[in-house]
Residue, then its C-alpha position, 0 to 999 in steps of 0.5 A: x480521523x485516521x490518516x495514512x502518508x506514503x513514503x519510498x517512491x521515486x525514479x528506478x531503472x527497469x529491473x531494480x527495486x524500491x519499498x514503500x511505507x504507509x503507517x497508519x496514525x490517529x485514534x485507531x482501535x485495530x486495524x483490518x486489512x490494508x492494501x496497495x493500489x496502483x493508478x497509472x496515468x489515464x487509468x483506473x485505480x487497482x488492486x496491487x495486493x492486500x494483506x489482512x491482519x492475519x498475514x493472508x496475502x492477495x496479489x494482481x497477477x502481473x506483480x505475482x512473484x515480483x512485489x511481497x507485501x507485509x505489515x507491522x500491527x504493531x506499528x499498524x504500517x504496511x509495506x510493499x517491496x517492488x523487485x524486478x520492477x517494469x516499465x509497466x509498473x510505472x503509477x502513483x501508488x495508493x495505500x489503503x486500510x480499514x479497521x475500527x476507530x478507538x473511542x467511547x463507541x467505535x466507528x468503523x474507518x476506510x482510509x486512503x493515503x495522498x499517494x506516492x509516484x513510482x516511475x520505471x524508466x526503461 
C-alpha cells in the first residue's frame, strides 16, 4: 500500500495564499508523476496540475500563472503553492501519484489521497 495524506488547506480570503503537501509513504520503489486535482461541490474531479519526475509541469488554465507545483523525490512529496487565490477556487483538493511499488516483484500503483478543503471567501 502507498498511502498519500494532505495537509495546509484551510479558510483564506480572495487574494491571498496557501500550500499544500502531500508526501507519499509505504513500500515505494520510484515515483512517477503526481499531481493536483480539485472537486468543488456538485462537480467533477479535475486536473489542477501535474508534475513528473523530471520537473515538466502541467497546468488547468484558470490556475495558469497563480498556482506553481513542485516536488521533493527525495522525500517523494509534492507541493502546490496557491497565490492569488478566488472565490472560484474554493474545492477539496486531492493529491495523486503514480509509480512502481518496492518488493521482490514490483507492482505498479496509483494512488489518491482523502483530500483537504480549500475555501476562498470573497
Amino acid at each position: 500500500q502507498v498511502q498519500l495524506v494532505e495537509s495546509g488547506g484551510g479558510l483564506v480570503q480572495a487574494g491571498g495564499s496557501l500550500r499544500l503537501s502531500c508526501p507519499a509513504s509505504g513500500r515505494i520503489r520510484s515515483v512517477n508523476n503526481m499531481g493536483w486535482y480539485g472537486q468543488a461541490p456538485g462537480q467533477q474531479r479535475e486536473l489542477v496540475a501535474a508534475i513528473t519526475s523530471g520537473g515538466s509541469t502541467n497546468y488547468a488554465d484558470s490556475v495558469k500563472g497563480r498556482f506553481t507545483i513542485s516536488r521533493d523525490n527525495g522525500k517523494n512529496t509534492v507541493y502546490l503553492q496557491m497565490n492569488s487565490l478566488k472565490p472560484e477556487d474554493t474545492a477539496v483538493y486531492y493529491c495523486n501519484a503514480e509509480g512502481w511499488r518496492d518488493g521482490s516483484l514490483p507492482l505498479p500503483f496509483r494512488s489518491w489521497g482523502q483530500g483537504t478543503q480549500v475555501t476562498v471567501s470573497s
